[in-house]
N, C-alpha and C positions, 0 to 999 in steps of 0.2 A: 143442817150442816153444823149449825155450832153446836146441838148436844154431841154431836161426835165428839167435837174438839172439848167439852168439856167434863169427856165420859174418857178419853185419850190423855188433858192433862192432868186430872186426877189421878188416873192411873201410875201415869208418868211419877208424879207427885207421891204418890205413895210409897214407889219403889225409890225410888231418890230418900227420901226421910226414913224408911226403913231401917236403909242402912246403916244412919249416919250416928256417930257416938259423939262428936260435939254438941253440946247444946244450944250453944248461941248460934251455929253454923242451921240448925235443924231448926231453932224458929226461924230464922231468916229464909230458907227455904220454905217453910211453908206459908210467909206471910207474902212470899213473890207468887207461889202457886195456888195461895185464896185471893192475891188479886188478881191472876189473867183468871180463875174461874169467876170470879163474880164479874167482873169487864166484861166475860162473852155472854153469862145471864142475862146482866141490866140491858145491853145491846139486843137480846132476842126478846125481852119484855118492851122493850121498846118500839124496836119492831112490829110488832104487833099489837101495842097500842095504837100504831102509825096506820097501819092497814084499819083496825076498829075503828078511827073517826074517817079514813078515809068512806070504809062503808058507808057508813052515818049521814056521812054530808051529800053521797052522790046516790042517795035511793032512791 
């Protein structure tokens, strides 16, 4: 579920900065939509470091 969402905010992200002809407007856009995509990254690499030691411990 979360590469959807960060296959969706990119997307989003892309078209949004696109368009935009201010430059201070168009980094700030994309420094909000490289943090919700790296937030739902580090959250599903986490995740799954979480199940990894889960494994680990209960073999």
């Amino acid at each position: 579920m979360n590469y959807i969402f960060v296959l969706l905010a990119s997307f989003a992200g892309f078209l949004t900065v696109n368009n935009e002809k201010d430059t201070k407007r168009k980094n700030f856009l994309i420094l909000i939509y490289a943090s919700l995509i790296g937030i739902a990254l580090l959250f599903s690499f986490g995740e799954f470091i979480g199940q990894f030691i889960y494994r680990v411990e209960n073999l």
